[in-house]
N, CA, C and O atoms as a printed pandas DataFrame, in Angstrom:
     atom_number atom_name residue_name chain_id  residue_number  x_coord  y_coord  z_coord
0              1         N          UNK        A               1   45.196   -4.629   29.383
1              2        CA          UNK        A               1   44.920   -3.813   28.213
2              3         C          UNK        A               1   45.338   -2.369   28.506
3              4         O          UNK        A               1   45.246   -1.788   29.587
4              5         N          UNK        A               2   45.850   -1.860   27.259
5              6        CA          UNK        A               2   46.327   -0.424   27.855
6              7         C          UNK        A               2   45.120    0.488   27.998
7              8         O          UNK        A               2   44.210    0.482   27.169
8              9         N          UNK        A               3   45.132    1.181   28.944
9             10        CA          UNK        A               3   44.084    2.356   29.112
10            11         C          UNK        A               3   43.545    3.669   28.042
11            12         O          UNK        A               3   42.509    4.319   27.897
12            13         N          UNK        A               4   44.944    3.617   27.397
13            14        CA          UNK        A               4   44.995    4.750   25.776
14            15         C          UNK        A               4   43.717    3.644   25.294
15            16         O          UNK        A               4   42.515    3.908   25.297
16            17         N          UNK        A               5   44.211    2.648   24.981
17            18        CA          UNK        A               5   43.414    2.040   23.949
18            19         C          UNK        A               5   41.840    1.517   23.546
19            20         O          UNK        A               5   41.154    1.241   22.561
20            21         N          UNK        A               6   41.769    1.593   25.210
21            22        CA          UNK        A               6   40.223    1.501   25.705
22            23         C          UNK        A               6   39.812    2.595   25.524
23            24         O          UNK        A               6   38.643    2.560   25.140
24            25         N          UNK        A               7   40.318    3.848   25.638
25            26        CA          UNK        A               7   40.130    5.046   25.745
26            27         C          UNK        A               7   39.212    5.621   24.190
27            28         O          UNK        A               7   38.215    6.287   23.913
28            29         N          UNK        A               8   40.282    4.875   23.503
29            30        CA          UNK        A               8   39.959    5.216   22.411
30            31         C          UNK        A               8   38.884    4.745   21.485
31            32         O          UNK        A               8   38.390    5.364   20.542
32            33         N          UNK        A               9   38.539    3.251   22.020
33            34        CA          UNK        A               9   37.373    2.858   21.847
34            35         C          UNK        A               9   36.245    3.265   22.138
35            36         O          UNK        A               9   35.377    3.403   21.277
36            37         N          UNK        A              10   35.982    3.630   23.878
37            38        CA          UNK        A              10   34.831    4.175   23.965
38            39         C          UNK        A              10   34.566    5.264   23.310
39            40         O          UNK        A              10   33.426    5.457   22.889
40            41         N          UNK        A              11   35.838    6.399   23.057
41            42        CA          UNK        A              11   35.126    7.683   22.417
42            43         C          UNK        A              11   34.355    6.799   20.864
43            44         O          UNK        A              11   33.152    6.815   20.606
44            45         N          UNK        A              12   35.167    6.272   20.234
45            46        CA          UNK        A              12   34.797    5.893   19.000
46            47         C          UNK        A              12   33.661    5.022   18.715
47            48         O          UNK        A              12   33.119    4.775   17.638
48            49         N          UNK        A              13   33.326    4.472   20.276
49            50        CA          UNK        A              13   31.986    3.932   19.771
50            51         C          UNK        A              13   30.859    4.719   20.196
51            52         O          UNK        A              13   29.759    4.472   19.703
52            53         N          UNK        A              14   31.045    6.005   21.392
53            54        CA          UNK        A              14   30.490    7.065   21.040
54            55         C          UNK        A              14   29.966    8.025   20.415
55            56         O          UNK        A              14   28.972    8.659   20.771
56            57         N          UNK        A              15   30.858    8.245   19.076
57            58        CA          UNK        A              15   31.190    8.477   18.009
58            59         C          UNK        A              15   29.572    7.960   17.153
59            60         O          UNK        A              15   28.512    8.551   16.950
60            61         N          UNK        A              16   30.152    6.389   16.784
61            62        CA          UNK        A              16   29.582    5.890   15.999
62            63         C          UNK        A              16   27.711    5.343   16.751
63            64         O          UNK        A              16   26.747    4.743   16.276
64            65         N          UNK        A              17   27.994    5.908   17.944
65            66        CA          UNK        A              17   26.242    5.869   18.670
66            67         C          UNK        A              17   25.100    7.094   18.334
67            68         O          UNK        A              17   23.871    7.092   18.262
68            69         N          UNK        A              18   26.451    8.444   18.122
69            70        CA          UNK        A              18   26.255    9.548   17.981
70            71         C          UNK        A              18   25.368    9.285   16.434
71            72         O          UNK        A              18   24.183    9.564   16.254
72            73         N          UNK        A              19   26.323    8.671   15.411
73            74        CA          UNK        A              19   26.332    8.800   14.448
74            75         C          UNK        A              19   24.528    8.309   13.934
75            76         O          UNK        A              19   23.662    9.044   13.458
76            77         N          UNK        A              20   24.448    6.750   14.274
77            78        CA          UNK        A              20   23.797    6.142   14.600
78            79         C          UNK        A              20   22.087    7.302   14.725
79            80         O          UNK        A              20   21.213    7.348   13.860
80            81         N          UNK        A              21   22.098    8.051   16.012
81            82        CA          UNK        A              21   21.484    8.826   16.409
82            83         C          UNK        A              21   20.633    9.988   15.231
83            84         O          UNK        A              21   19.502   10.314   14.872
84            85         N          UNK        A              22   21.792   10.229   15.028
85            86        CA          UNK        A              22   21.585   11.413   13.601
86            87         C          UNK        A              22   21.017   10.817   12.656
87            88         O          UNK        A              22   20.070   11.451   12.192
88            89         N          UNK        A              23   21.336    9.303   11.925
89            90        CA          UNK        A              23   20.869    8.760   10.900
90            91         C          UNK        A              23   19.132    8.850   11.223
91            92         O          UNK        A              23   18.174    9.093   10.489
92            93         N          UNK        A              24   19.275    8.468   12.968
93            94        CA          UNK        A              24   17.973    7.964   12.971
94            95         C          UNK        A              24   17.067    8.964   13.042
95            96         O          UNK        A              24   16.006    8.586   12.544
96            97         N          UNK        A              25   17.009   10.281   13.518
97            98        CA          UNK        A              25   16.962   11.758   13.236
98            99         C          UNK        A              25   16.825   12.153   12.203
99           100         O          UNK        A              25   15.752   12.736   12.053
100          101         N          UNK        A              26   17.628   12.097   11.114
101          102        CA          UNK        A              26   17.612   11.807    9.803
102          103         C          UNK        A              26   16.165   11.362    8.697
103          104         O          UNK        A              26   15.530   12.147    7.992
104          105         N          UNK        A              27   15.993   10.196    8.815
105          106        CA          UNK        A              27   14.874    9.460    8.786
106          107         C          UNK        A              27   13.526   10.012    9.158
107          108         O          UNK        A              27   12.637   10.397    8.399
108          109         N          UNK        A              28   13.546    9.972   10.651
109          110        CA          UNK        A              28   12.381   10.946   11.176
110          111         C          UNK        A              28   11.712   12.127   10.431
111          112         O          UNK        A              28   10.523   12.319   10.177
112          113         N          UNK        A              29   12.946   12.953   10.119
113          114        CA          UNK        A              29   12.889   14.164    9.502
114          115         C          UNK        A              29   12.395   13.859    7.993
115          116         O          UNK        A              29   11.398   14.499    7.657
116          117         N          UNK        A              30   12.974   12.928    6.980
117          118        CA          UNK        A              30   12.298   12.618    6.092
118          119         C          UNK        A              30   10.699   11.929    6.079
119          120         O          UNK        A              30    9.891   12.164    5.180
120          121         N          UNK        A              31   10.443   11.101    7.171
121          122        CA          UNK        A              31    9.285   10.926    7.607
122          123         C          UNK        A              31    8.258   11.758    7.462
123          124         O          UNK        A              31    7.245   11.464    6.828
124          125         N          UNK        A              32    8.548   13.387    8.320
125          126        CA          UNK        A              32    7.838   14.377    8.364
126          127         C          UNK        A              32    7.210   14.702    7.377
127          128         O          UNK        A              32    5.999   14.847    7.214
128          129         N          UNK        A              33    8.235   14.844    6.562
129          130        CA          UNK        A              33    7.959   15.576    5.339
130          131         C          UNK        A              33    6.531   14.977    4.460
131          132         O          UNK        A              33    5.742   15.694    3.844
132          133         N          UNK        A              34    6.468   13.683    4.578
133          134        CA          UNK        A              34    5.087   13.369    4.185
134          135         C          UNK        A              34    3.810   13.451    5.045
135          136         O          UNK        A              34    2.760   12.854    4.809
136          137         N          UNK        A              35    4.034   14.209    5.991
137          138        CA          UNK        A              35    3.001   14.851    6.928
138          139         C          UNK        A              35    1.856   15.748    6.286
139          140         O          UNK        A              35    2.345   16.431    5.386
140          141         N          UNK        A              36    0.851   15.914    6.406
141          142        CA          UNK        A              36    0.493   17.182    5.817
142          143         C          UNK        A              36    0.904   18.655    6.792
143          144         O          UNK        A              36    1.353   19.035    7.873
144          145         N          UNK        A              37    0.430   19.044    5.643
145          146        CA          UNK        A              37    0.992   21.160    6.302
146          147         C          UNK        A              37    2.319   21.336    7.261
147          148         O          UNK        A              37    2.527   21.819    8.375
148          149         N          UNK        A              38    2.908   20.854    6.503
149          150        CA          UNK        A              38    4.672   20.456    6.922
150          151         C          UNK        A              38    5.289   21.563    5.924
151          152         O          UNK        A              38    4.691   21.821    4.880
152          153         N          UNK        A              39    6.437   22.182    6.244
153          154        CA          UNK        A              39    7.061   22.669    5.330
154          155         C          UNK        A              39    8.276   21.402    4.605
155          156         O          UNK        A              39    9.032   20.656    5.227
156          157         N          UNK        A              40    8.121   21.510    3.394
157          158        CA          UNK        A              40    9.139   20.346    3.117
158          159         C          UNK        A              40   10.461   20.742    3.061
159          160         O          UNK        A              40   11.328   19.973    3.478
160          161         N          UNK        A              41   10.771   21.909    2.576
161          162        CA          UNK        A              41   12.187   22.084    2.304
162          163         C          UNK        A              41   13.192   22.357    3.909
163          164         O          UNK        A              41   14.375   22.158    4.184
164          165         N          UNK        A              42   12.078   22.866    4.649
165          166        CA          UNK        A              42   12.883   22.453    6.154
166          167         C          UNK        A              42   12.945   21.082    6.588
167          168         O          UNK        A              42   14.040   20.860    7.105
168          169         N          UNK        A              43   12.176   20.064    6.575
169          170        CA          UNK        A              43   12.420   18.951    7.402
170          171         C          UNK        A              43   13.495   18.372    6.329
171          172         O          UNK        A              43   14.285   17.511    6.716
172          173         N          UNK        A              44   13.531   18.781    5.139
173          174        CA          UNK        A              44   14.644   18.119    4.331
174          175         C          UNK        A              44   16.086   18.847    4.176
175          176         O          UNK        A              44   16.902   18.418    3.360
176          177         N          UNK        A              45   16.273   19.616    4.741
177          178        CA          UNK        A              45   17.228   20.891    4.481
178          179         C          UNK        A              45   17.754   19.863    6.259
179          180         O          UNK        A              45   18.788   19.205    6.376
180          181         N          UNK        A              46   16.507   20.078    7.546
181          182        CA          UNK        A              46   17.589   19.646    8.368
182          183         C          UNK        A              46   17.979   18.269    8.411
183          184         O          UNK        A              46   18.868   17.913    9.184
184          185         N          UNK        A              47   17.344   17.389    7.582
185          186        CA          UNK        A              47   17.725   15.743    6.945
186          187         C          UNK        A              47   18.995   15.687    6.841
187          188         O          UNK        A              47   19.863   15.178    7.550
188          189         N          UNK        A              48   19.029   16.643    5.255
189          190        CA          UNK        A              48   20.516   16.712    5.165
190          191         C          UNK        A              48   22.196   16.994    5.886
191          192         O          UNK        A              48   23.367   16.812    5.553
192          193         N          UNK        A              49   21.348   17.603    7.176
193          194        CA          UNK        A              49   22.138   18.326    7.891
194          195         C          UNK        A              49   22.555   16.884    8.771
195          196         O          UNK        A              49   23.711   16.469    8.683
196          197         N          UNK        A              50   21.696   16.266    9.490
197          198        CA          UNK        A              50   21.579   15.577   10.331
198          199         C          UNK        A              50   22.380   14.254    9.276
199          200         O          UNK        A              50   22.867   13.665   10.241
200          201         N          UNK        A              51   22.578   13.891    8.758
201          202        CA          UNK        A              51   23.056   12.922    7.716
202          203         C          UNK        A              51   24.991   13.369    7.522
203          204         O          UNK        A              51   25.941   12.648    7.828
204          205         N          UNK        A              52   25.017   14.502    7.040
205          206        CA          UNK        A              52   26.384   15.212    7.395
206          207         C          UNK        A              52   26.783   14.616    8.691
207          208         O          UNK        A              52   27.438   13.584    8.845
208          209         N          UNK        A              53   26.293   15.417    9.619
209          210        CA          UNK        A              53   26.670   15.237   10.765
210          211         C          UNK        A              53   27.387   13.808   11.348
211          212         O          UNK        A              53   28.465   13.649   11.920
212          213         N          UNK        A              54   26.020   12.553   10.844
213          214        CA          UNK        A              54   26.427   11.440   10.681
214          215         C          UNK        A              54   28.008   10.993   10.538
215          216         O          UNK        A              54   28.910   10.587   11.271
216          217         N          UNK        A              55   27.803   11.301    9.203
217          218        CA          UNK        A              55   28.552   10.983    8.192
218          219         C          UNK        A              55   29.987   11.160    8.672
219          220         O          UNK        A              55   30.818   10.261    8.540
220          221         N          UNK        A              56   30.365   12.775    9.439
221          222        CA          UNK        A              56   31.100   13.194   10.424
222          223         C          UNK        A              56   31.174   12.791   11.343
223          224         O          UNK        A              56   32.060   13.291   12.036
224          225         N          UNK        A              57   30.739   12.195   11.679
225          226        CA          UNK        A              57   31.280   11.593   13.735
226          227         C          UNK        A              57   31.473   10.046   12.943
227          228         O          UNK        A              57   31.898    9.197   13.727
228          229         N          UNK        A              58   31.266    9.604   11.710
229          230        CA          UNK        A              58   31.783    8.246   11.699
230          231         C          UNK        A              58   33.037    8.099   11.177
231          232         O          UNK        A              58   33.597    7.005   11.253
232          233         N          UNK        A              59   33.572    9.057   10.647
233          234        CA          UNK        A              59   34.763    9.638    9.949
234          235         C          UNK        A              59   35.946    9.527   11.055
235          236         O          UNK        A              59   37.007    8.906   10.990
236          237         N          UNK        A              60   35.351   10.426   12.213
237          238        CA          UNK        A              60   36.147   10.515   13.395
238          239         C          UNK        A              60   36.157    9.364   14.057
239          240         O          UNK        A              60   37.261    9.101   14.533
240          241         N          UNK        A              61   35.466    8.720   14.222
241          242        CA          UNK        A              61   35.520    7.426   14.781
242          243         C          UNK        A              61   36.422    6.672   14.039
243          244         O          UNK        A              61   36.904    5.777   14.733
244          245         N          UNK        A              62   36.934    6.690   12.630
245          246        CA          UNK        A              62   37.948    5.892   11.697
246          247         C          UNK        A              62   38.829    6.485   12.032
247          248         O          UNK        A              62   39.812    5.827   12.371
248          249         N          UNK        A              63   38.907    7.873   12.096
249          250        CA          UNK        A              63   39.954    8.785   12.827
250          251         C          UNK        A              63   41.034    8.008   13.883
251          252         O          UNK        A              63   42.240    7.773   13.817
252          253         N          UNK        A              64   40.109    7.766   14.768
253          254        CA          UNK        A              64   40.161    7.808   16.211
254          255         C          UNK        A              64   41.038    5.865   16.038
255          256         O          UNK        A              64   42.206    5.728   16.400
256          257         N          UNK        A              65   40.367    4.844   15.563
257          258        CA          UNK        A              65   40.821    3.590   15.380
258          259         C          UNK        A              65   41.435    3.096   14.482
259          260         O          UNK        A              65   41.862    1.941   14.496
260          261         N          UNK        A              66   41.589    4.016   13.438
261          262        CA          UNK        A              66   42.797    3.448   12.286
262          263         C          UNK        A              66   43.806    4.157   12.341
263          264         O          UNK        A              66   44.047    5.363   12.294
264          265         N          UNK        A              67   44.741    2.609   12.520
265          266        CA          UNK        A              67   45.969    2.224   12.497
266          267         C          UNK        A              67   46.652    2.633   11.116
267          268         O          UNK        A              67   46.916    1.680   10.383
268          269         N          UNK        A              68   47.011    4.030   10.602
269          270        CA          UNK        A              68   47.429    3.915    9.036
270          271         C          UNK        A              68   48.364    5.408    9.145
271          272         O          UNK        A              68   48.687    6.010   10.170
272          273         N          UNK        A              69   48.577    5.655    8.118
273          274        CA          UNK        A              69   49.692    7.195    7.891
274          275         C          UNK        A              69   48.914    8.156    7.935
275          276         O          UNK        A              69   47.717    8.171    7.648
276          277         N          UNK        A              70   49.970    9.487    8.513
277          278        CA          UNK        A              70   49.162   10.261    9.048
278          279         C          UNK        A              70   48.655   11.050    7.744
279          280         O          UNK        A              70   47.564   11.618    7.789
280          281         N          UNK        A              71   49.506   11.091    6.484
281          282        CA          UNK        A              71   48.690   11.503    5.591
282          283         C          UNK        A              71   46.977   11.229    5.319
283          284         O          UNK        A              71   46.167   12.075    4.941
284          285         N          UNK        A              72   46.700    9.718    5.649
285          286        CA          UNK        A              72   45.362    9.565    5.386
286          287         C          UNK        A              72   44.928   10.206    6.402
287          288         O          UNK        A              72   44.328   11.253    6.162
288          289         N          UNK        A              73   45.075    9.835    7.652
289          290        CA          UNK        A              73   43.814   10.453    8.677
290          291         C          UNK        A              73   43.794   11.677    8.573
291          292         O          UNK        A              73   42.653   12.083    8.790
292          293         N          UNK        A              74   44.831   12.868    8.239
293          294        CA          UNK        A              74   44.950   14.160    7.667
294          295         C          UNK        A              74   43.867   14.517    6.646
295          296         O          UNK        A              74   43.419   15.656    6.774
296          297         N          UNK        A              75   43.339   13.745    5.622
297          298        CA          UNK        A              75   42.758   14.181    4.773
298          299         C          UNK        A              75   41.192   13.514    5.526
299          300         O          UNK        A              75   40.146   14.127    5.740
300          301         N          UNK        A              76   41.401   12.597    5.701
301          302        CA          UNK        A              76   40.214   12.130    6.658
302          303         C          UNK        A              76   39.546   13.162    7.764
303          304         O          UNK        A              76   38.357   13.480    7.742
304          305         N          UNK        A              77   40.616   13.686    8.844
305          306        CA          UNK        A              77   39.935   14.793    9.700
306          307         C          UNK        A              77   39.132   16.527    8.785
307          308         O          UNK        A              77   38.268   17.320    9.159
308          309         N          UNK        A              78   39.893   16.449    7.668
309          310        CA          UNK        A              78   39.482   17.207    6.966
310          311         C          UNK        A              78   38.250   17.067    6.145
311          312         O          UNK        A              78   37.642   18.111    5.906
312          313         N          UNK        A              79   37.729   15.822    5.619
313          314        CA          UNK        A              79   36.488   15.556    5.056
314          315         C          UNK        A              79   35.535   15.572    6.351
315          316         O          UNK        A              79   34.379   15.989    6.284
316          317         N          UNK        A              80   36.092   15.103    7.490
317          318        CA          UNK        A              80   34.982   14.872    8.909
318          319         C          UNK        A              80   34.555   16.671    9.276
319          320         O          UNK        A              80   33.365   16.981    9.212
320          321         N          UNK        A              81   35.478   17.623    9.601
321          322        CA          UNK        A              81   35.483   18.823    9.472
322          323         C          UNK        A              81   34.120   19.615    8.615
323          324         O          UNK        A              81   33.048   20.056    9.029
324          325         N          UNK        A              82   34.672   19.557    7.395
325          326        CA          UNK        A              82   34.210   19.766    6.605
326          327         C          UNK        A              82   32.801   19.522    6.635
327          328         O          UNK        A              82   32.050   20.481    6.812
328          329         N          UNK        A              83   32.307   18.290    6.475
329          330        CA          UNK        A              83   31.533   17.811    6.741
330          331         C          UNK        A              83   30.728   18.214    7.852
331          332         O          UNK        A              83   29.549   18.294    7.509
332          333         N          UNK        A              84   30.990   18.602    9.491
333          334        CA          UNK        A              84   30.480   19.023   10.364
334          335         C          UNK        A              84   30.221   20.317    9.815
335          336         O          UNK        A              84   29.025   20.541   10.000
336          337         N          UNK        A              85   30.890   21.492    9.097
337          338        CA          UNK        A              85   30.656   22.783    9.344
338          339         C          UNK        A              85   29.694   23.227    8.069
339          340         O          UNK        A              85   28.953   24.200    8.212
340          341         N          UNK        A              86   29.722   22.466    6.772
341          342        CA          UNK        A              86   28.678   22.498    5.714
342          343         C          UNK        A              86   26.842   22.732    6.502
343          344         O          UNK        A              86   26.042   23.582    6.108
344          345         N          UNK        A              87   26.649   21.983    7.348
345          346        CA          UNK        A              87   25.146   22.487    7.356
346          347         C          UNK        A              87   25.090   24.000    8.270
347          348         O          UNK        A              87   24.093   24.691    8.062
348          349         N          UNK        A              88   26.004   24.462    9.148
349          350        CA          UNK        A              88   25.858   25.568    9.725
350          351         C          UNK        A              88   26.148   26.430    8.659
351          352         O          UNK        A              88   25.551   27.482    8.890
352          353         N          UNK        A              89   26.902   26.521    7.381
353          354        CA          UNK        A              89   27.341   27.430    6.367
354          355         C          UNK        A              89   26.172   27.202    5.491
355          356         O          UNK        A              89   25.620   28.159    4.949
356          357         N          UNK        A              90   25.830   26.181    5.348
357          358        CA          UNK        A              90   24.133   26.115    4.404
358          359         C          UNK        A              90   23.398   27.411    4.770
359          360         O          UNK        A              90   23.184   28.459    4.161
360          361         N          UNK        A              91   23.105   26.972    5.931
361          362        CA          UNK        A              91   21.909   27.635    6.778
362          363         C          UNK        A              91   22.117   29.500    6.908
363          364         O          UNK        A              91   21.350   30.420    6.625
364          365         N          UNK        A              92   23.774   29.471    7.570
365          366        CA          UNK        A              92   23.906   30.621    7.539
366          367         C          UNK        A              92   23.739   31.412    5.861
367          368         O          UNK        A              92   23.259   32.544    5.913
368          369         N          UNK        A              93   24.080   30.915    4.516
369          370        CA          UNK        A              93   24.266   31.121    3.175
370          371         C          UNK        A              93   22.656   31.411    2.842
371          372         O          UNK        A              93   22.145   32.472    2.485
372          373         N          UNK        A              94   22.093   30.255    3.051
373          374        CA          UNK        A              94   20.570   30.761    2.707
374          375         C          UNK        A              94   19.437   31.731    3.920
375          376         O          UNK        A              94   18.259   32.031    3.725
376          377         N          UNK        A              95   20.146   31.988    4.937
377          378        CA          UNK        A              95   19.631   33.035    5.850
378          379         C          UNK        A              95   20.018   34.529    5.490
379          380         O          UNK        A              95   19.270   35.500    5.595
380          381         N          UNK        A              96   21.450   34.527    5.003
381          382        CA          UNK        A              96   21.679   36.096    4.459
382          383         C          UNK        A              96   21.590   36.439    3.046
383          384         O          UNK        A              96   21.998   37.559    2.739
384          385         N          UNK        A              97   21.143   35.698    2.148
385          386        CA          UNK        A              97   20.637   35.548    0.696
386          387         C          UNK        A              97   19.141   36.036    1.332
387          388         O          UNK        A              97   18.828   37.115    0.830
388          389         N          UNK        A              98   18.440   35.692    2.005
389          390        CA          UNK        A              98   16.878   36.055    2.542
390          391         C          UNK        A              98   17.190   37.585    2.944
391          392         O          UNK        A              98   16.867   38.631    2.382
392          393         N          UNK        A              99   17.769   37.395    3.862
393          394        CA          UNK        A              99   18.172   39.137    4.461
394          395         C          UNK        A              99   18.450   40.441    3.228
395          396         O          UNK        A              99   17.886   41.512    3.004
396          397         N          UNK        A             100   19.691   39.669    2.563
397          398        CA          UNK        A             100   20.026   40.613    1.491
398          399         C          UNK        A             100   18.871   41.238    0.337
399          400         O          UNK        A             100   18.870   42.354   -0.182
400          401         N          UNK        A             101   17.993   40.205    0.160
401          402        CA          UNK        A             101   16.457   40.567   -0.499
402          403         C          UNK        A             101   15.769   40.981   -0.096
403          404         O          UNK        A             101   14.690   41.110   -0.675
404          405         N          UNK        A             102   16.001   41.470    1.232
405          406        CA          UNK        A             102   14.817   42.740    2.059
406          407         C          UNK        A             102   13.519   41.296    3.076
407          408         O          UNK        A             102   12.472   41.682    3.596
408          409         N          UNK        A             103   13.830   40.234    3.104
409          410        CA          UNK        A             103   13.534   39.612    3.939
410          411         C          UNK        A             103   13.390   39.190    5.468
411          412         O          UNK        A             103   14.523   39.422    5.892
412          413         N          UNK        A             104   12.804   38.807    6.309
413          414        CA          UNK        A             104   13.131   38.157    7.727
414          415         C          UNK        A             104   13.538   36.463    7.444
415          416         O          UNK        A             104   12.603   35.899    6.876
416          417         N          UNK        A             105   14.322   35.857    7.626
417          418        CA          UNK        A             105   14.531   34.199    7.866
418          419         C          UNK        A             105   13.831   33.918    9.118
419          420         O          UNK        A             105   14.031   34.236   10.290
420          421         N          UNK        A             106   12.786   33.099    8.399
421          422        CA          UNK        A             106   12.465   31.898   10.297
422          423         C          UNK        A             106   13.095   30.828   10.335
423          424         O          UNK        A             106   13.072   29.964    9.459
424          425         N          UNK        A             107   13.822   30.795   11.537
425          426        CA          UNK        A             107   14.996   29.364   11.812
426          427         C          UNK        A             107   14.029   28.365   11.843
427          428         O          UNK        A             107   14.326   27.207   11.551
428          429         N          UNK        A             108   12.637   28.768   12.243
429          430        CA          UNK        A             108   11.822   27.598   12.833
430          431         C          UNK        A             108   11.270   26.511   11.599
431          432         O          UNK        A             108   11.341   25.289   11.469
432          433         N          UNK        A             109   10.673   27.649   10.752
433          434        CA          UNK        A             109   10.226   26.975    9.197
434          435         C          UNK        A             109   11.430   26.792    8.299
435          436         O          UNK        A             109   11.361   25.905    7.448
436          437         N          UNK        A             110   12.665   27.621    8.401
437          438        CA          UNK        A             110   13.940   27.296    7.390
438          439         C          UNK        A             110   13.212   28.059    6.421
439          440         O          UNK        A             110   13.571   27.585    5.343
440          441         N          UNK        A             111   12.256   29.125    6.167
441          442        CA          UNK        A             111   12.198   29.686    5.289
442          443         C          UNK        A             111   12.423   31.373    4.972
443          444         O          UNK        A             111   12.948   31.962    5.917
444          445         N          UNK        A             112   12.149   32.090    3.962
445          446        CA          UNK        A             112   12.237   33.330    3.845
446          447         C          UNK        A             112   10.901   33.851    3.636
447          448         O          UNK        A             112   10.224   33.479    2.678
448          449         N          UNK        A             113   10.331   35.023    4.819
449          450        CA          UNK        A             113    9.076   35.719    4.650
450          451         C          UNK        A             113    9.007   36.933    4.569
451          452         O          UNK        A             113    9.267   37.656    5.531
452          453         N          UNK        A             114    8.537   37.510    3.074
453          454        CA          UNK        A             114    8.641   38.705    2.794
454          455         C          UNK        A             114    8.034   39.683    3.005
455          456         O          UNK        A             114    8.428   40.762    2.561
């Protein structure tokens, strides 16, 4: 077997262990949320994040094992991308919307305290 090709498997089922991981992270985090004295819009704000993320390393993993034109995997690395950098631009978007209103952001709660 060629060594590229193994190669490329393990990252990709790495990938999709990763992915796996996050879903299950994911979940957890929605779990929380029916906790009492939980903040909800954080354990669901990092849900969403953790679900992206997912969503992104399984992308790359199709990346990584399909056999097809480079036009698709082109638009493919670009939805996986994308996808990875949306919850750091969330976070950063609703941290300086807090700031700009004369606020502090806590990373810890995901909220704005005035």
């Amino acid at each position: 077997m060629n060594k590229l090709k193994i190669l490329k498997w393990c990252i990709a089922t790495s990938l999709v262990v990763s992915a796996l991981i996050f879903v299950n992270t994911a979940f957890f985090n929605y779990w929380t949320i029916s906790l009492p004295d939980t903040s909800d819009f954080a354990w669901n704000e990092h849900s969403k994040h953790n679900l992206m993320w997912a969503a992104s390393c399984t992308l790359f993993a199709v990346i990584i094992i399909k056999k097809s034109h480079n036009k698709f995997k082109a638009w493919l690395a670009v939805a996986a991308i994308t996808l990875s950098v949306t919850p750091f631009l969330n976070e950063f978007l609703h941290s300086d919307t807090c700031l700009d209103s004369g606020g502090s952001w806590n990373y810890s709660k995901y909220t704005c305290e005035y």
